[in-house]
Structures are given as structure tokens and as C-alpha cells.
RODO-927169 format. One record per residue (C-alpha): x, y negated, z. Coordinates in nm, 4 decimals, always signed. Each point is the difference from the previous one (the first is absolute). Layout:
BEGIN
<r <X Y Z>>
...
***
This chain:
BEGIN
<r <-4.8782 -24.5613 +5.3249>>
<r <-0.1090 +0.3386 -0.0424>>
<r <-0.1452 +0.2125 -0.2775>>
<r <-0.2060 +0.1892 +0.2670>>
<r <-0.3024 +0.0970 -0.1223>>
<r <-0.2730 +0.0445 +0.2986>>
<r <-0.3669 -0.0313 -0.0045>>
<r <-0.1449 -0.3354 +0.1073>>
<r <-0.2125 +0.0182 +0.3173>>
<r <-0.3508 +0.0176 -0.0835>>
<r <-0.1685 -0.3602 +0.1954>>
<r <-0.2514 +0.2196 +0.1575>>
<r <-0.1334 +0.3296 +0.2028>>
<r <-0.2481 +0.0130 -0.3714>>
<r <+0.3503 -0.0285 -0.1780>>
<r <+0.1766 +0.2152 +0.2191>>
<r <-0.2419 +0.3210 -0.0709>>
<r <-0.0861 -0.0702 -0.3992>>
<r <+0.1697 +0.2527 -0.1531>>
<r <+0.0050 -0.1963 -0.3437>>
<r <+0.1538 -0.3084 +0.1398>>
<r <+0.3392 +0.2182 +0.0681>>
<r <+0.3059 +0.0033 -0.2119>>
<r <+0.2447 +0.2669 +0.0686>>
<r <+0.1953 +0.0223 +0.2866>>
<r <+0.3919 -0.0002 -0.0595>>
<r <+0.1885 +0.1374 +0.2849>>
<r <+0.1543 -0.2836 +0.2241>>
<r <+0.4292 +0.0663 -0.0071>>
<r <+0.1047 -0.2636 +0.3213>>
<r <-0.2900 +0.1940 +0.1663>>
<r <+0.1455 +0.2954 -0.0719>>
<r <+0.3549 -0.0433 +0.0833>>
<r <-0.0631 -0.1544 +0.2939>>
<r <-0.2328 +0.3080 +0.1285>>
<r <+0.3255 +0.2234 -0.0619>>
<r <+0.1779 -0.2244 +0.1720>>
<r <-0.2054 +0.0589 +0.2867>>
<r <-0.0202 +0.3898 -0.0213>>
<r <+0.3908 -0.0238 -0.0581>>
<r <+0.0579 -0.1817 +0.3544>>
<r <-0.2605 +0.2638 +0.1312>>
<r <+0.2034 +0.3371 -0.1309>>
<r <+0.3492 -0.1784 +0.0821>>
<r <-0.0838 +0.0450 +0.3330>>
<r <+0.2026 +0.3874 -0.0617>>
<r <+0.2851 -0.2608 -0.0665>>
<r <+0.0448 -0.0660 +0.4240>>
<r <+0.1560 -0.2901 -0.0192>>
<r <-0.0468 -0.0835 +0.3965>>
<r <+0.1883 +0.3188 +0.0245>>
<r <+0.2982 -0.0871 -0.2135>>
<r <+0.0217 -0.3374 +0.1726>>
<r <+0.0086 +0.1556 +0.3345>>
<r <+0.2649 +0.2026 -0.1342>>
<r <+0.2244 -0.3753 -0.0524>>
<r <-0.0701 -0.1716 +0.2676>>
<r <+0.0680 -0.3621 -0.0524>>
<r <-0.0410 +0.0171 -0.3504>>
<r <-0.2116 -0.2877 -0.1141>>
<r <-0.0870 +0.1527 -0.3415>>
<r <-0.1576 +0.3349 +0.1148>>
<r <-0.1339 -0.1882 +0.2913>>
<r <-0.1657 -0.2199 -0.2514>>
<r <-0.1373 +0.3278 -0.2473>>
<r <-0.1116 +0.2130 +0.3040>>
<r <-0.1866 -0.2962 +0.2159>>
<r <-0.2085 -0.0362 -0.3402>>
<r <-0.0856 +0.3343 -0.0500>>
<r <-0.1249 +0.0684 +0.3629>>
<r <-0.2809 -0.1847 +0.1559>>
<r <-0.0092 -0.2839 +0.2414>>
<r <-0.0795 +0.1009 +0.3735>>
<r <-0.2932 -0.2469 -0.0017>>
<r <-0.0099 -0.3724 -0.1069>>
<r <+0.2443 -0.0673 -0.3138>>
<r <+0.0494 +0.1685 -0.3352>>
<r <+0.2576 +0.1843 -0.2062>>
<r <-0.0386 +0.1377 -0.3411>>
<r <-0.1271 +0.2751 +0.1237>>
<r <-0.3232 -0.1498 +0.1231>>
<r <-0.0979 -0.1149 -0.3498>>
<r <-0.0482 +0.3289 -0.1079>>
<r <-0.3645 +0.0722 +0.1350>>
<r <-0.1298 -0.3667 -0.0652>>
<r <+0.1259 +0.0230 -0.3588>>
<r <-0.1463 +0.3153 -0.0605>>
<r <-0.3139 -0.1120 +0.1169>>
<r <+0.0101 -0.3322 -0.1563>>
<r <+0.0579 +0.1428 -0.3643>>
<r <-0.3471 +0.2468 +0.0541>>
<r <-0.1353 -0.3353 -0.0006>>
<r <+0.1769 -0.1407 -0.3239>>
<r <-0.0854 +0.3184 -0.1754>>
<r <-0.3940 -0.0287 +0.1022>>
<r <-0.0875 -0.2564 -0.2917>>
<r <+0.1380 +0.2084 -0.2371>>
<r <-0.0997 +0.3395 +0.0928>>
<r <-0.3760 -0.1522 +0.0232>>
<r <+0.0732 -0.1569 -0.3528>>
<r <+0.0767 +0.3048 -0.1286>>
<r <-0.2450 +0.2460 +0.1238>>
<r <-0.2909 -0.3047 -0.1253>>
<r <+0.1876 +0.0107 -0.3136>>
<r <-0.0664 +0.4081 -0.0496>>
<r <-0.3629 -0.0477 +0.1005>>
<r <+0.0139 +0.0800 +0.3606>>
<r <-0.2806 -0.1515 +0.2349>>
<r <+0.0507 -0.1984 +0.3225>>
<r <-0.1824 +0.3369 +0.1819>>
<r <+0.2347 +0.2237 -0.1648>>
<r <+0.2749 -0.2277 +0.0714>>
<r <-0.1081 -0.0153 +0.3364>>
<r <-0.0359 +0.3613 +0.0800>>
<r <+0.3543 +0.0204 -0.1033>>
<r <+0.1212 -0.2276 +0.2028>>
<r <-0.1545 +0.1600 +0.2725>>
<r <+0.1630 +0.3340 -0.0960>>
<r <+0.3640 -0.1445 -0.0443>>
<r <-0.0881 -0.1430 +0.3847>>
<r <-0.0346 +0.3268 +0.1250>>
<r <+0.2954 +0.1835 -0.2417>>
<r <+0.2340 -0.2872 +0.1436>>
<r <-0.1179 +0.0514 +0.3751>>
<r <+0.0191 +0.3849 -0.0356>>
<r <+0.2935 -0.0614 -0.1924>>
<r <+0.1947 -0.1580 +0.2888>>
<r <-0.1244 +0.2210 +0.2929>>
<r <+0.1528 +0.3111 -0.2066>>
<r <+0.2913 -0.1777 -0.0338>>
<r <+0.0611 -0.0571 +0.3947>>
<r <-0.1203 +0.3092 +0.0591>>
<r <+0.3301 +0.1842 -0.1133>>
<r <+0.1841 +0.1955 +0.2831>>
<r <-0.3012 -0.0624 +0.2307>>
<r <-0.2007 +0.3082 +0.1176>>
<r <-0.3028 -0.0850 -0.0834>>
<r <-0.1467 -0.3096 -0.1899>>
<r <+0.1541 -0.3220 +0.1000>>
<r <-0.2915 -0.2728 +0.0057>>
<r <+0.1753 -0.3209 -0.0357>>
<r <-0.1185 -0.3004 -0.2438>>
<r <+0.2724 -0.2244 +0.0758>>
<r <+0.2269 +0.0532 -0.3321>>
<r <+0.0376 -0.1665 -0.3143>>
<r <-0.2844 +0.2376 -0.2089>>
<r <-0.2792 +0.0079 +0.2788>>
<r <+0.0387 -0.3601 +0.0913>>
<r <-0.0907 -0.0815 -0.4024>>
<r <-0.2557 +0.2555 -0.0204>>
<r <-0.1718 -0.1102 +0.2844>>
<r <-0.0124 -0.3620 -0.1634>>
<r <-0.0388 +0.0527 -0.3613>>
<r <-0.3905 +0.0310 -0.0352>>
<r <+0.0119 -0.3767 +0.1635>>
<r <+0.2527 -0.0602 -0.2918>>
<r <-0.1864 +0.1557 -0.2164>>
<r <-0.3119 -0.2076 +0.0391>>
<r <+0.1508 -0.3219 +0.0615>>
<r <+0.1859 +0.0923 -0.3627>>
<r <-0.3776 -0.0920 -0.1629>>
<r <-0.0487 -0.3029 +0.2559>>
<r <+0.0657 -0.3795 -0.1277>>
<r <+0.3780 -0.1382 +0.1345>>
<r <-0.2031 -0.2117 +0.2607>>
<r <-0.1446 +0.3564 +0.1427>>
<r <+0.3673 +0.1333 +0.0119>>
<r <+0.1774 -0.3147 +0.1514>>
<r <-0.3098 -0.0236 +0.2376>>
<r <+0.0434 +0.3950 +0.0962>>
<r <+0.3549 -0.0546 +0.0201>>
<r <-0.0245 -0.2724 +0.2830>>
<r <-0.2328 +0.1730 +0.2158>>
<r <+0.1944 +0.3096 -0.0031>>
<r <+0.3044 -0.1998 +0.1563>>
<r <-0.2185 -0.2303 +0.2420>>
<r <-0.2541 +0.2648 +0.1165>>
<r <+0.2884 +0.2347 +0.0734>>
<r <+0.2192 -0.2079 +0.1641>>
<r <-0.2548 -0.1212 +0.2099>>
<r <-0.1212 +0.3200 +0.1082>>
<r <+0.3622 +0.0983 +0.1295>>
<r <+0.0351 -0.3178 +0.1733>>
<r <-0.3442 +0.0805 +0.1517>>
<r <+0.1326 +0.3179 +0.1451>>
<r <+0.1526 -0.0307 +0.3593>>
<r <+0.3747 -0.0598 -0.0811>>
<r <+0.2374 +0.2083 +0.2894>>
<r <+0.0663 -0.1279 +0.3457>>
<r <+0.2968 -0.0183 +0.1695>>
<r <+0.0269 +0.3463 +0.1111>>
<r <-0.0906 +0.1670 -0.2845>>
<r <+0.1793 +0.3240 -0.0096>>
<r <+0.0859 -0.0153 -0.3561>>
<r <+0.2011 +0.3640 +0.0541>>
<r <-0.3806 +0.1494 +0.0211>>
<r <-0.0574 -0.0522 -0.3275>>
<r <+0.3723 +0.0690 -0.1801>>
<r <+0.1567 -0.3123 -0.0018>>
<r <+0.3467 +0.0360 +0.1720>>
<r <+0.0513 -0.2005 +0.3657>>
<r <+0.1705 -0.3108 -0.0857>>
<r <-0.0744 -0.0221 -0.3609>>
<r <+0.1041 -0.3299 -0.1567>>
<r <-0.2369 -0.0231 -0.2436>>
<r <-0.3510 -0.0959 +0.1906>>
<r <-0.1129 -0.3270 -0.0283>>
<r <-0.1264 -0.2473 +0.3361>>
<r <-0.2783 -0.2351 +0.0401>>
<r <-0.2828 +0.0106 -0.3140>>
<r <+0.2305 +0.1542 -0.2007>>
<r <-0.0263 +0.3184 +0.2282>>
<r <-0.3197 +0.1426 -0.1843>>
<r <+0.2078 +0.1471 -0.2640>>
<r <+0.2382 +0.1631 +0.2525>>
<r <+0.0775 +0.3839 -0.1025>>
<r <-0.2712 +0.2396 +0.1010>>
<r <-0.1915 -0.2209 +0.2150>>
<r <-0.1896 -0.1754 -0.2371>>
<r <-0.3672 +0.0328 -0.1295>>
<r <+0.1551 +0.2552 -0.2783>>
<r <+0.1525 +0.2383 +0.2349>>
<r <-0.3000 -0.0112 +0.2217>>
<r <-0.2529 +0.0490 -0.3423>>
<r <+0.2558 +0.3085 -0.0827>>
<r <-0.0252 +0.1665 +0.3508>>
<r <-0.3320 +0.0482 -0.0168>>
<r <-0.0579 +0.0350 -0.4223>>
<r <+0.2981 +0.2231 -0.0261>>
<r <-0.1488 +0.2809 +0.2903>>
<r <-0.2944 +0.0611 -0.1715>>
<r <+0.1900 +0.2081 -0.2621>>
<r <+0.1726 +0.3385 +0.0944>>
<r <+0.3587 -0.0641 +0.1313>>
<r <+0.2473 +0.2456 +0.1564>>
<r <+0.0362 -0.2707 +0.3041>>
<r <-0.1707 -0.3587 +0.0580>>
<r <+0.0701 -0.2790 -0.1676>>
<r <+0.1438 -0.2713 +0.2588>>
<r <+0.2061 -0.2033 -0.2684>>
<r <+0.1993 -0.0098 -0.3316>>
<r <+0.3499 -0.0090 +0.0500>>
<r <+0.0571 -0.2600 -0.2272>>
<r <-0.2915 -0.2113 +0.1073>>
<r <-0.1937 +0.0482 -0.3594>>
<r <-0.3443 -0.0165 -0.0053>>
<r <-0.3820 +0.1470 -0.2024>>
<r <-0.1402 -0.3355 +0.0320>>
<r <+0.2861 -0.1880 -0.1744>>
<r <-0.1989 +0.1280 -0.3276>>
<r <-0.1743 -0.3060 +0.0382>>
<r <+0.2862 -0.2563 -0.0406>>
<r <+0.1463 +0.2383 -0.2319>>
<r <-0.3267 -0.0660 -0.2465>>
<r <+0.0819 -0.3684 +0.0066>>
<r <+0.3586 +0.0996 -0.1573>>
<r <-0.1445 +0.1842 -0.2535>>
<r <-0.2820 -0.3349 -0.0122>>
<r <+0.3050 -0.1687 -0.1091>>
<r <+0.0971 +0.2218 -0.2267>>
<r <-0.3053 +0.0030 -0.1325>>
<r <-0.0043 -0.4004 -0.0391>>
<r <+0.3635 +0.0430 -0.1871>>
<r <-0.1899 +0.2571 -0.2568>>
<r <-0.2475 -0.2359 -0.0696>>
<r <+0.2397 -0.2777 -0.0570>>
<r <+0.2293 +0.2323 -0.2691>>
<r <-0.3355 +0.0254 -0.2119>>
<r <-0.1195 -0.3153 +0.0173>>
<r <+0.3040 -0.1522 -0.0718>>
<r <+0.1138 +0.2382 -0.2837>>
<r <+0.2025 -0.0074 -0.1782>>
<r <+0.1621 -0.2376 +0.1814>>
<r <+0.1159 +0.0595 +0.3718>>
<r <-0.1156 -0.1862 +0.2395>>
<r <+0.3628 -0.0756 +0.1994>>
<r <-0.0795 -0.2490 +0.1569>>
<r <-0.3179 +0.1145 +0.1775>>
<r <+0.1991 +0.2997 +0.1132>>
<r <+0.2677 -0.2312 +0.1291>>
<r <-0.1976 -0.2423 +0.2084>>
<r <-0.2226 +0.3248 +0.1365>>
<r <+0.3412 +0.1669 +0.1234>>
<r <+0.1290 -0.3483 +0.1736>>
<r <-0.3264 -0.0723 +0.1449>>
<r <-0.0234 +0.3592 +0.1147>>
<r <+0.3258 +0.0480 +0.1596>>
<r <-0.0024 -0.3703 +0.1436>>
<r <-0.3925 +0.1297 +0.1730>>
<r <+0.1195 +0.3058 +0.1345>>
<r <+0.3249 -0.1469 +0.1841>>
<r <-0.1922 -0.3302 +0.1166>>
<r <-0.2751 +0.2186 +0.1677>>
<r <+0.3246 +0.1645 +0.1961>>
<r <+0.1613 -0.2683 +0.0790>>
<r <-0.3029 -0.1533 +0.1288>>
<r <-0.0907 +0.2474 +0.2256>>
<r <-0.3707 +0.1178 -0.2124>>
<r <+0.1179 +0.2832 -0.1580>>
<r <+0.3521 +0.1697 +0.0026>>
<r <+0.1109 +0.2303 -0.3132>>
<r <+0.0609 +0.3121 +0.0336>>
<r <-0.0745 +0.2375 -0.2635>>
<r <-0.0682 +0.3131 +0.1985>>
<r <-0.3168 -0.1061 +0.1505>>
<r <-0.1005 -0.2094 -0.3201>>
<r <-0.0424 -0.3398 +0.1788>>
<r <-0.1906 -0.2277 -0.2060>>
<r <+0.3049 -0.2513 -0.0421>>
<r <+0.2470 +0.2952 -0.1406>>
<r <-0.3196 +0.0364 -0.2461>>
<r <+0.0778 -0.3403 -0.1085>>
<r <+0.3934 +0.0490 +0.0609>>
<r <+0.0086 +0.3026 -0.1967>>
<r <-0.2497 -0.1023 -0.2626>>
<r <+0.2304 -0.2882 -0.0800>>
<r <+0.3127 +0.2186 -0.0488>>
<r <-0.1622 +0.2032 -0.2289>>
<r <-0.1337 -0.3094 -0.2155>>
<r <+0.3156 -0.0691 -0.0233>>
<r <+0.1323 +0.3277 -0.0777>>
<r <-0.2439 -0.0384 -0.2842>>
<r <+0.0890 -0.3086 -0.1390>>
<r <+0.3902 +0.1232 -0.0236>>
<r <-0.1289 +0.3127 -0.1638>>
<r <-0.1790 -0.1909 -0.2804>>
<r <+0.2042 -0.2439 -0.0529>>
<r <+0.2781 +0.2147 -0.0497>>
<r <-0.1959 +0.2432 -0.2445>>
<r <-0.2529 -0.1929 -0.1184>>
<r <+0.1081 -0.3594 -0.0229>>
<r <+0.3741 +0.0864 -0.0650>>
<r <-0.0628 +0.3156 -0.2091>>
<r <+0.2499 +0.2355 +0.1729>>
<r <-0.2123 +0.2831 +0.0321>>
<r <+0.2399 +0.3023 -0.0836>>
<r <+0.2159 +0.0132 +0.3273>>
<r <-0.3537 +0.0069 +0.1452>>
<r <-0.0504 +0.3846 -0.1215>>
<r <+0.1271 +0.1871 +0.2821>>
<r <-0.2536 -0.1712 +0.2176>>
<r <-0.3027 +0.0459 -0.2434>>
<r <+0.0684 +0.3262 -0.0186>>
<r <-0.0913 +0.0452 +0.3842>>
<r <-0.2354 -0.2886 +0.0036>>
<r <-0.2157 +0.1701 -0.2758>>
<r <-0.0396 +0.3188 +0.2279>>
<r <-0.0266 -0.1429 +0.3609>>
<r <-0.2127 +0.2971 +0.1116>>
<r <+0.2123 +0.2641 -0.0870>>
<r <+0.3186 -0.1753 +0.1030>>
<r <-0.1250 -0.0825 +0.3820>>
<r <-0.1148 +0.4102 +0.0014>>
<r <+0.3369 +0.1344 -0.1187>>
<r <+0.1638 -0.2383 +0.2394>>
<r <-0.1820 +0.1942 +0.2465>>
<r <-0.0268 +0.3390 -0.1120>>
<r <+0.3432 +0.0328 -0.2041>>
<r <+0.2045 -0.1491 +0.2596>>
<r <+0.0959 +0.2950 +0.2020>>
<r <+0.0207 +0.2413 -0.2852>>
<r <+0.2387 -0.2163 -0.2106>>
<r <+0.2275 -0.0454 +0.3160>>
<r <-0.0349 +0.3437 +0.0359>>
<r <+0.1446 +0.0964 -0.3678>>
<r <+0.2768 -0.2571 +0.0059>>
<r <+0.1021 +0.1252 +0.2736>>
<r <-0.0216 +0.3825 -0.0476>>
<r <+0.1717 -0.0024 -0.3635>>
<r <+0.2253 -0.2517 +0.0451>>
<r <+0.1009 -0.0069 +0.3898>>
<r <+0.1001 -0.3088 +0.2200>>
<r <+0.3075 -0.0874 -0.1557>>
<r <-0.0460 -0.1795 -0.3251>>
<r <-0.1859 -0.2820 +0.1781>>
<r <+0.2280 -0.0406 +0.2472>>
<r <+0.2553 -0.1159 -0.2674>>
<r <+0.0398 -0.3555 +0.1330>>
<r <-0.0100 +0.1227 +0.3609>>
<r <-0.2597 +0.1460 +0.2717>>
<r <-0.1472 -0.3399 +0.0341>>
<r <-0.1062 -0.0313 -0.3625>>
<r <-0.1894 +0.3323 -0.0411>>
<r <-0.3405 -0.0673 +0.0896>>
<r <+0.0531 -0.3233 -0.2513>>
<r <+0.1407 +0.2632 -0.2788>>
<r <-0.2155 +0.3195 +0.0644>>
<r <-0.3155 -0.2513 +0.0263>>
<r <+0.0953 -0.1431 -0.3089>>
<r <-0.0433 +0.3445 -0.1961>>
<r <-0.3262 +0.0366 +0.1571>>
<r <-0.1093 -0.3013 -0.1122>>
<r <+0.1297 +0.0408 -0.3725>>
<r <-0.2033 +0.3074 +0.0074>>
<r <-0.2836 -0.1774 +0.1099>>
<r <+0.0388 -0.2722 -0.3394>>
<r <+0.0731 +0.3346 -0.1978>>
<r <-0.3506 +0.1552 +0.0927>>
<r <-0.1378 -0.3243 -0.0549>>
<r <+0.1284 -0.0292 -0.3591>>
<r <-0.0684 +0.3445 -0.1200>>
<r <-0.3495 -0.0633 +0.0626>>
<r <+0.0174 -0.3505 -0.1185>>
<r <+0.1030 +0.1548 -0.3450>>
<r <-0.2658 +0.2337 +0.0199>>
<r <-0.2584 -0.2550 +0.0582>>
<r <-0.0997 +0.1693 +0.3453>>
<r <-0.1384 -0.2680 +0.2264>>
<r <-0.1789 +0.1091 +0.3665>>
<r <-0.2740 -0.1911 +0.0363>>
<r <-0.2441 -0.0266 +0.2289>>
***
């Protein structure tokens, strides 16, 4: 078993805020790693696999690589679609400790607070800058990965000091209340004209009978959206998100990062031994949730609206991605072929902004100094695969130059 050494949970909220009762907080490696592992996925997207496999038609393997690094139209998951839950999930691991630490240095639960309330805000500002590149004027939009955890984390933040009862108890209600209000909301008729509101004629995707309340922008999200979404300026209306995403699947989203938060807890108490097992049966019992609300009928998953079953769904796969992650570096020991992935995991921040600010620029110079032709070496169909490549080396480069400088964004 492993050498780890991480705080035991304090039993109580008066543990949890007495600043004498910490020990020092020793940084958590499988959490690590598997954060980079998530940012990685994120910045391979420059890789385009869909586009090389469209480019070999019939070809199993890149038909394989570029379904799970693309999105599923609706109900389903790839890959891909683990990218957002895991990010979210980890701000919950990392919550325990974070708290730990700032108690340890003296902080109080107002000053920790008030900072949670300001990383809110940084994250949701954060996000709307972010989507409001090549747009004319400010693009108000709180349906990406930063906005959707800013908008949740004071809830995380205070349910961080609340007893695992409190958290468990949130977590339920959360699901329930909000799938309850959607199937509350009038589901579409027959005639619905679904091409009012973006969703192609004859789309294959949209569910019949109960199941039709989570239908693609004709739900209780879309409708919440229409009306939340006008109030701010916008260079036309807002009638619907092309890809069906939504503001109010922050709320879901906070019982990912609930999870999270419940996994956190569970490293400390545990410590220092890891508690396998408990991440094992949470990631069966998740997963098996989540698809038996689908197949039932209750609840389908799909992970761009956030339905309460691809909360459970998800929240299971990333359990599980956390079980393989410390049992392979903790539990096993192998912890140096884990480096790469620290080195982005330690710096999440600055690797999602460089993903999105560099992106264009580093295209840009690869393709300027060194032309077209060196990544077309194994043929036209392999150059995004090769050029993308570069780009994302030179996203790990960045990365590791201020890794050895010790220059973490924070926020």
C-alpha cells in the first residue's frame, strides 16, 4: 500500500476550521496526473482526429481515435465527454485540501469565504472572455466548462465545512429537485417545429414519450436561456445553442464536483491508505444509476444538457478513473511515467488559457517558418495529426518551463 502521506479528515465542521488540528498538506500525485490527463484530452483536440479518420474512410482505428475525441450528438459518450465532468469533479477532490491548507496558514472561514466568492466571479469572467474571442462585442454565454464551476463553487464551498450527511443530503436533492422540475415542464407535442429552435428536421437524436423533456432545445433549459440570456447585450437574440448546452446545467454540474468533493474527503480520511474500494463500488454504482434511469425511461444521459443520470453516469467514470490513477501511482508505486501529466495537471489554469489563446499563434508560426510540407510527410491525410502534434508539444513545453520555474496560475 502506499507511502502517501495526506492529512486525516478532521471528524468535524470545529475540526475542519482549527487551525492547530492541521498537519501539512502534501500534494496528492494520482490527483495530479489524472487532472493532466484531463487538460491533455482537452488541448489534443488541435490533434483532429475526426478529420484524419474522415480522411480513411473505413478505417476502424482512426474511426475509433476521432469518434473519442469529438462529442456525442446527444445520448451516449465518447472520451471526449469525460473531459468537462472530470474537470469539474477534481475542483471537488481538491476542495478538502485547499480548505486544509488555507486553515493550516491561519485563514478564517470569512476570509476563506470571500475568496471563494472572488474565484466564482474570476472563473465566470474567466469563461465569458474566453468565448468572447472573434465576437464583436462581448459574448454573454455561461454554458462552458469555467462559468458552469464558478457559478457552483460558493455551494461547494460551503458544503466543504458541512458534515458528509449535509453533502450526501445536498447531493440528492440537487438530482431529484432538478429532474423533477424538467419533467414538470410541458414536454413537446407532436408538431413541434423543432427547426424553430436549431435542431435540424429529421434529427435522430430526440427522444418520444416521457423521455421527450430532455429533447434538444425544447426543454425547460432552453426555455430558462431564452429569456435569461436576452437580458444581457447581444449582437442578435438568443433563440438556442447550437449544441443544445445550457446556464442552468451549473446545477447538476455542482453535484459532480459534490462528488468530487466526497472523493477528497475520503483520500484524507483514509490516509495514508487509499480507499480503493470505496472508489470502486462509487464508480459501479454510478455508472449502473445513470444507464438504469435511461433505460427505464426517468432520465436519459446526455452530457450536454447535464441530465441528472449522466451526473451519476459520469460521476462513476471518473471514480473510476480515480481508482486506476491511484492504484497505479500510489498503490503500485509507478509514479515516474506519470510526470508528463503532472506537469499539466499542476498548472490547469494556465494550460486551458494557452489552449485558447496560443492556439492560433502557434499554428500560425509552424506554419510560417516551416511551411506545409514537413507534416505532410506521411501523406495529406496525416497533417492535421502531425502539424497538431507540434502544437501540442509546444503546449507541454510552455507548461514545463514554467513548471521548472515554479510558476503556477492560480486563481
Amino acid at each position: 500500500m502506499s507511502d502517501i502521506a495526506i492529512p486525516v479528515t478532521p471528524k468535524s465542521e470545529i475540526d475542519i476550521i482549527a487551525p492547530a488540528k492541521q498537519q501539512a498538506v502534501v500534494r496528492n500525485v494520482a490527483v495530479d496526473a489524472y487532472r493532466g490527463l484531463v487538460m491533455v484530452l482537452m488541448m489534443a483536440e488541435v490533434l483532429h482526429l475526426a478529420q484524419v479518420a474522415r480522411a480513411y474512410p473505413g478505417n476502424l482505428f482512426w474511426a475509433f481515435l476521432g469518434f473519442n475525441q469529438t462529442h456525442v450528438e446527444w445520448f451516449g459518450c465518447s472520451l471526449h465527454d469525460t473531459i468537462q465532468p472530470g474537470f469539474s469533479f477534481l475542483v471537488g477532490v481538491a476542495l478538502p485540501y485547499s480548505i486544509a491548507s488555507r486553515v493550516r496558514r491561519g485563514a478564517t472561514f470569512n476570509r476563506l469565504f470571500a475568496h471563494a466568492l472572488w474565484r466564482s466571479f474570476l472563473l465566470i469572467a474567466l469563461g465569458i472572455f474566453l468565448r468572447s474571442i472573434d465576437h464583436s462585442q462581448t459574448y454573454f454565454t455561461f454554458e462552458d466548462t469555467l462559468t458552469q464551476i464558478g457559478l457552483g463553487y460558493p455551494f461547494l464551498f460551503l458544503l466543504g465545512f458541512r458534515s458528509t450527511r449535509w453533502q450526501w443530503g445536498t447531493f440528492a436533492a440537487i438530482l431529484f429537485g432538478y429532474w423533477l422540475a424538467w419533467a414538470l415542464y410541458p414536454a413537446p407535442g407532436a408538431n413541434f417545429d423543432y427547426t424553430a429552435v436549431g435542431v435540424p428536421a429529421h434529427w435522430p437524436h430526440n427522444f418520444t414519450g416521457f423521455a421527450s423533456h430532455w429533447n434538444k432545445n425544447s426543454n425547460l433549459g432552453n426555455a430558462f436561456d431564452q429569456w435569461f440570456l436576452n437580458l444581457f447585450p447581444r449582437a442578435h437574440p438568443f433563440v438556442d445553442n447550437g449544441g443544445g448546452y445550457l446556464t442552468l446545467s451549473f446545477i447538476p454540474t455542482l453535484g459532480t464536483m459534490i462528488l468530487g468533493l466526497a472523493a477528497g474527503r475520503w483520500f484524507r480520511s483514509f490516509a495514508p491508505k487509499i480507499p480503493l474500494k470505496r472508489f470502486l463500488i462509487a464508480g459501479v454504482a454510478g455508472i449502473g444509476l445513470g444507464l438504469l434511469l435511461h433505460y427505464t425511461g426517468i432520465c436519459p444521459v446526455v452530457k450536454r444538457i447535464w441530465t441528472p443520470s449522466w451526473t451519476l453516469f459520469s460521476g462513476g467514470i471518473c471514480f473510476l478513473f480515480l481508482a486506476a490513477f491511484s492504484w497505479i501511482i500510489d498503490v503500485k508505486g509507478y509514479r515516474k511515467w506519470a510526470f508528463p501529466l503532472v506537469v499539466v495537471g499542476m498548472n490547469s489554469i494556465a494550460a486551458y488559457m494557452i489552449a485558447h489563446l496560443f492556439k492560433g499563434f502557434i499554428y500560425g508560426t509552424f506554419r510560417t517558418h516551416l511551411g506545409e510540407r514537413p507534416f505532410q510527410i506521411l501523406g495529406v491525410g496525416l497533417e492535421p495529426l502531425l502539424l497538431g502534434g507540434a502544437v501540442l508539444l509546444s503546449y507541454w513545453v510552455i507548461l514545463f518551463w514554467m513548471y521548472r520555474r515554479k510558476l503556477f496560475l492560480k486563481i
